[in-house]
N, C-alpha and C positions, 0 to 999 in steps of 0.2 A: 475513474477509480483511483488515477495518481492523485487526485486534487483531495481526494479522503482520507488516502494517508498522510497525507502535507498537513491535511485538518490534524487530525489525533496527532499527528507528533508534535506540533504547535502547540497544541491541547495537553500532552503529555510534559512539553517543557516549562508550559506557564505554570502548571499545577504541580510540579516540583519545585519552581523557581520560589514558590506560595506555601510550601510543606505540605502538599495534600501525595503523600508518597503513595498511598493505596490507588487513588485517583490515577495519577503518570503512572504508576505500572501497568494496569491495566489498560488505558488510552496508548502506551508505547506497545504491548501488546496487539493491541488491534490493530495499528499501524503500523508494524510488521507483519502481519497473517495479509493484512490489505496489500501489501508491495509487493508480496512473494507474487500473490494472484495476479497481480498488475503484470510481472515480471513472466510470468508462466506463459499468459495469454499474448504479452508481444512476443516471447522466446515463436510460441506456435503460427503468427502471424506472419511474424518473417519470413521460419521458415515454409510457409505456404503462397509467399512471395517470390522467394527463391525458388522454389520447385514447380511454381504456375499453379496452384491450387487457387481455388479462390472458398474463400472463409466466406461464409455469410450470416453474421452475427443478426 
């Protein structure tokens, strides 16, 4: 899921770097909603690390 946001933002800097500003708003967009989820899903792994839970995806 990090490797998809790494994409779109890549994707969102090139196509600014090009003038395509509709294009990189939207691709920065995605790859922002894609990190939070990244970010959410390890915040819950940890903590089911540290508390002995075991997650199974």
């Amino acid at each position: 899921m990090l490797k998809l946001a790494i994409i779109f933002g890549l994707i969102s800097l090139v196509a600014g770097a090009l003038g395509f500003t509709g294009v990189a708003g939207a691709s920065g967009g995605i790859a922002k909603i894609i990190f939070a989820i990244f970010l959410v899903l390890l915040l819950l792994a940890l903590a089911g690390i540290v508390l002995g839970f075991s997650i199974a995806f």
